[in-house]
C-alpha positions as CSV (number, residue, x, y, z in Angstrom):
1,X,11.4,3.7,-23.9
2,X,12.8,7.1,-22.4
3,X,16.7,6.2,-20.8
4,X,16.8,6.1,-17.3
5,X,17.5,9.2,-15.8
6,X,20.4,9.9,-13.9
7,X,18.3,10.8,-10.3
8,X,14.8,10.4,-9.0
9,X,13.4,12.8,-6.1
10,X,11.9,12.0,-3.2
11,X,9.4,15.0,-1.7
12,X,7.8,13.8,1.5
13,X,4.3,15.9,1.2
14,X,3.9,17.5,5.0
15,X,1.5,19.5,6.8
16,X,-1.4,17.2,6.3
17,X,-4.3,16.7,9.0
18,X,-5.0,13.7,10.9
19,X,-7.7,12.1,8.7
20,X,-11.2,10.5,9.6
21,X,-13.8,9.0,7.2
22,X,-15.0,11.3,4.6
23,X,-12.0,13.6,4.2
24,X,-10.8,14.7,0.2
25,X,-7.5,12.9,0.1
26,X,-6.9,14.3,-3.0
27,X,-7.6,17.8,-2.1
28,X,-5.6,17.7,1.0
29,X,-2.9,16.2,-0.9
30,X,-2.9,19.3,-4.0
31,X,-3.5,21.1,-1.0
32,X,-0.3,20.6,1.0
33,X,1.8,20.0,-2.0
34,X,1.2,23.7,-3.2
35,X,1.5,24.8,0.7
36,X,5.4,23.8,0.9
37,X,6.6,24.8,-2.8
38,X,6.4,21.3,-4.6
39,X,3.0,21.1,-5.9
40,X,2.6,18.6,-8.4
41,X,3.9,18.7,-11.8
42,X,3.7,16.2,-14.9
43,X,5.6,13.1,-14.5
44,X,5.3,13.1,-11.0
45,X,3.8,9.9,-9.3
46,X,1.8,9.8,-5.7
47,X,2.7,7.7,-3.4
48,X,-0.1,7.5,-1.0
49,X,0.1,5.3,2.3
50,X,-3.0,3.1,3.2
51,X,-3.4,4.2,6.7
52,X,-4.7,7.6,5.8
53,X,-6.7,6.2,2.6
54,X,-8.6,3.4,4.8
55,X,-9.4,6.2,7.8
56,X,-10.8,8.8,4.7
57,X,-12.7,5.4,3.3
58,X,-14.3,4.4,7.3
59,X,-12.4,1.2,7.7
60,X,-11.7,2.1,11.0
61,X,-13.2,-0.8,13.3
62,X,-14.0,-0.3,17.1
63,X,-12.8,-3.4,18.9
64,X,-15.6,-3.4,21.7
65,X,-18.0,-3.9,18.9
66,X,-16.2,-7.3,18.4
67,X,-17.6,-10.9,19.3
68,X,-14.6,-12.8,19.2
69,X,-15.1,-16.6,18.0
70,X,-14.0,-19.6,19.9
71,X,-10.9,-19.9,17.7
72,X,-9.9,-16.1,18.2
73,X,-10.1,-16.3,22.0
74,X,-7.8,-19.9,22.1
75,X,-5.2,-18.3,19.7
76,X,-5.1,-14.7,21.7
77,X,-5.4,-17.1,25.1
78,X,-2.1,-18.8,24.3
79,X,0.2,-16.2,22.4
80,X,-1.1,-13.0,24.7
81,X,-3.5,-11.3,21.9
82,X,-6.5,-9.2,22.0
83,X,-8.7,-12.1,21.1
84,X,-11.0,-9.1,19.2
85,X,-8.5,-8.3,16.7
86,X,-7.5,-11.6,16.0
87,X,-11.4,-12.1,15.3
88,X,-11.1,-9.0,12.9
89,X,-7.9,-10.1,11.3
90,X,-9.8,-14.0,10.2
91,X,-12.8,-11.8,9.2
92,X,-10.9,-10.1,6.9
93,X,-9.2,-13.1,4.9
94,X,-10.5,-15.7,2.8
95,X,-7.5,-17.7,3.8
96,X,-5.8,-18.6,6.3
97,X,-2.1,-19.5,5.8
98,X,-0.8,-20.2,9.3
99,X,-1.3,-20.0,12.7
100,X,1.8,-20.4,14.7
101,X,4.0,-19.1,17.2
102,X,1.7,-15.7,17.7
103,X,1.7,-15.0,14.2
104,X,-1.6,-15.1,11.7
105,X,-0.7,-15.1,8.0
106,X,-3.2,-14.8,5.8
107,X,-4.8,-14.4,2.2
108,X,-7.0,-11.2,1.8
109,X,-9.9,-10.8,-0.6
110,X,-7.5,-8.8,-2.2
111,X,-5.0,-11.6,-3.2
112,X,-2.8,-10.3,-1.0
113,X,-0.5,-12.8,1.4
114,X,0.5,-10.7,4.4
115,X,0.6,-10.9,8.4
116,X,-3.0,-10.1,10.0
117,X,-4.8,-9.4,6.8
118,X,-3.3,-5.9,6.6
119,X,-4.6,-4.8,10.2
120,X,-3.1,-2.3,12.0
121,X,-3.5,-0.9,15.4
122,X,-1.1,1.4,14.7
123,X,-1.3,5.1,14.2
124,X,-4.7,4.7,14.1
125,X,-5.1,8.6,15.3
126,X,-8.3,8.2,17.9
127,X,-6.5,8.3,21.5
128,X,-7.4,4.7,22.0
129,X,-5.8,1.0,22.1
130,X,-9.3,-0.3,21.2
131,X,-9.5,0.6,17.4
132,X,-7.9,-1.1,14.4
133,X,-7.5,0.2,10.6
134,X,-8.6,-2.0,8.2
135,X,-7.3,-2.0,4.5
136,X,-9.7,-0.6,1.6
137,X,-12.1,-2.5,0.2
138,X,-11.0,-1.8,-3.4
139,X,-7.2,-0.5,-3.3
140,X,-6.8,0.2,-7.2
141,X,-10.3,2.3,-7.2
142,X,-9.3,4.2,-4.4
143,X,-6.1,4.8,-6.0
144,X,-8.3,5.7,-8.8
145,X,-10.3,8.6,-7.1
146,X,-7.3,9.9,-5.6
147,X,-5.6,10.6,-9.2
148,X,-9.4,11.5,-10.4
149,X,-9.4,14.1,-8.3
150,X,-6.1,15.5,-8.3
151,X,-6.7,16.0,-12.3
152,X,-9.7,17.8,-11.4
153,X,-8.3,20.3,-9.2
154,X,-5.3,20.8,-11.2
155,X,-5.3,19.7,-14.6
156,X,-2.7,17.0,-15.2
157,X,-2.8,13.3,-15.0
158,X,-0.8,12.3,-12.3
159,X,-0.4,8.1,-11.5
160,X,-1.0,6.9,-8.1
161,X,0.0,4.9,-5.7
162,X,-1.2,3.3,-2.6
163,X,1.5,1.7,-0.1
164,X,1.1,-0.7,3.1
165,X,4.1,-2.2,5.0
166,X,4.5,-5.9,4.9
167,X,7.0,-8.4,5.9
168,X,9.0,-10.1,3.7
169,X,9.8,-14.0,3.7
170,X,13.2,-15.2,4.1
171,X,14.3,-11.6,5.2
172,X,13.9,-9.6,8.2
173,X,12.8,-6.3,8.4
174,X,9.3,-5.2,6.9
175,X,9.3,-2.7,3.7
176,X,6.6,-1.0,1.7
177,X,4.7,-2.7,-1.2
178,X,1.9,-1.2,-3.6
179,X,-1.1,-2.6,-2.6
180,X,-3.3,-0.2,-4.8
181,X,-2.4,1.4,-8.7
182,X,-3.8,3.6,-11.1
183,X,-2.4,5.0,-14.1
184,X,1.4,3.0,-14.6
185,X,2.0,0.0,-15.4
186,X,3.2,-1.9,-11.8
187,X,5.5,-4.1,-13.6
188,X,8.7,-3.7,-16.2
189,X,9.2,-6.1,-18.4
190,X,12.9,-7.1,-19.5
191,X,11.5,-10.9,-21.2
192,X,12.9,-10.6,-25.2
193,X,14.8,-8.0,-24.7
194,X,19.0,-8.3,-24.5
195,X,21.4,-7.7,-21.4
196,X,24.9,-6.5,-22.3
197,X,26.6,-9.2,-23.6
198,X,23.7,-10.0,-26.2
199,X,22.1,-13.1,-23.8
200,X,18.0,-12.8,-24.5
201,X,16.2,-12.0,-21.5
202,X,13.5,-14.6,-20.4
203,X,12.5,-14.5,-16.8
204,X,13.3,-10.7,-15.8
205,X,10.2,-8.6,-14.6
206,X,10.8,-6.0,-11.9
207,X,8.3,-5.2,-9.8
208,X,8.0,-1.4,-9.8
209,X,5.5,0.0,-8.3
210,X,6.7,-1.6,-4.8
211,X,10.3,-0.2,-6.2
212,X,8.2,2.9,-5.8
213,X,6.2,2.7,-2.8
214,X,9.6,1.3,-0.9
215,X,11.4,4.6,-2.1
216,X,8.9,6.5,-0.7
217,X,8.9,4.8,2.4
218,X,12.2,6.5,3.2
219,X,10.4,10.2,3.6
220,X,6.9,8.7,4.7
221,X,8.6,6.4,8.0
222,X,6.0,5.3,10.6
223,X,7.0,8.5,13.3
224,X,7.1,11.6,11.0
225,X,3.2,12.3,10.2
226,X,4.4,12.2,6.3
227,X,1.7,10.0,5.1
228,X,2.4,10.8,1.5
229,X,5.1,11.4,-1.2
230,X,5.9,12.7,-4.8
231,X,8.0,10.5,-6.8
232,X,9.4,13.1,-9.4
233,X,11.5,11.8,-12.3
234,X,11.0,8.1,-12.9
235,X,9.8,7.7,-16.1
236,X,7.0,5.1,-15.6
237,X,5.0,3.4,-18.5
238,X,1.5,4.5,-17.8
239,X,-1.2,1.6,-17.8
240,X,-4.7,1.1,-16.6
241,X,-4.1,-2.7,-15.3
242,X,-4.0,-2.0,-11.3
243,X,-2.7,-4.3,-8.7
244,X,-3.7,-7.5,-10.4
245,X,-0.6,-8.1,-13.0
246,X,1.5,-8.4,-9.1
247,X,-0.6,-11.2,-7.8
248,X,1.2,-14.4,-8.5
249,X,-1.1,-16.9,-9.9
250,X,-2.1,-19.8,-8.2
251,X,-0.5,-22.5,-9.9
252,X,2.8,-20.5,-10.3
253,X,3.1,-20.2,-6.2
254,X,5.3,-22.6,-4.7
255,X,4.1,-21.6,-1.1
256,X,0.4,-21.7,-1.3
């Protein structure tokens, strides 16, 4: 394993276009990078926010094409909701968690435990309140395609990550998690190995790829139109096992 090195750099990637369904993320991404003097380089890592991802992949829903169910329009009746997203948000779970004081946690198909299934009505980029983005089908294979196509335009292998915002129990304040991976290992694993005073490590694994994507989070914020960022000088393990090793199992989740 490489030592740590002494800094990592943040490079928020600018100049990029609002997206809509069949744009080349990956092209518009090697694109910008080379159009403000950091194009990408080996080592460096994408960090790629979902917003833009799910608008390139057409999960873009318009709300007046929404029948809201009987359970939507009671929950949006009595907390002051738009009964058709609420409809949206339980269509896209497999789970609901809670219901309660105007708040809808779920579980999403993918394994993910998050407020309102991941749906946003933010930034959404068409002029209008009545559209929400959903998150993509598959996160790891659109993480996938994006570093698939950046090695085809420009030679090197270069991992990526895609990031949403969630809220975090116990803690206020929302922060960036990876939600999609492809090409490093999401987690570092300190179990069997020895701390400084010789103590054998048994429990330790840090959850790095949302080490990542909340890094980037600081040059991608919500207001900027930075969608996107290069993480240059961590030295990450490459792997090819996604999202899935972050998804606590069942019977080791003391909150399901």
């Amino acid at each position: 394993m490489r030592a740590m090195p002494a800094s990592v750099t943040l490079l928020g990637i600018d100049g990029l276009p609002e997206f809509a369904e069949g744009d080349d993320v990956g092209a518009l991404l090697v694109q910008a990078c080379a159009a403000q003097g950091t194009a990408l380089t080996a080592g460096d890592v994408l960090v790629v926010t979902q917003k833009i991802v799910s608008k390139a992949e057409g999960r873009v829903v318009d709300l007046n094409t929404i029948t809201p169910s009987a359970l939507a329009v009671d929950f949006a009746r009595r907390w002051d909701k738009d009964a058709r997203a609420v409809e949206v948000v339980l269509s896209e779970s497999v789970r609901v968690v809670r219901m309660e004081n105007g708040i809808v946690i779920t579980e999403t198909r993918h394994g993910f435990v998050c407020a309102n299934s991941g749906v946003d009505a933010s930034n959404v980029g068409t002029g209008s309140v009545d559209f929400v983005v959903l998150l993509p089908e598959d996160s790891d294979a659109s993480a996938r395609r994006i570093r698939d196509r950046v090695r085809e335009l420009v030679g090197i292998d270069v991992p990526v990550i895609v990031s949403d915002t969630f809220g975090r129990p116990w803690r206020e304040g929302a922060g960036d998690v990876a939600i999609g991976v492809a090409g490093l290992e999401p987690l570092w694993d300190y179990r069997g190995k020895h701390d400084n005073d010789g103590r054998e490590l048994h429990s330790t694994v840090i959850a790095v790829a949302d080490e990542l994507a909340s890094a980037a989070e600081l040059v991608t914020n919500k207001l900027t139109r930075v969608p996107a960022a290069i993480i240059r000088g961590y030295p990450y393990k490459p792997g090819e096992s996604g999202i899935a090793p972050m998804i606590r199992e069942r019977d080791k989740d003391l909150f399901r």
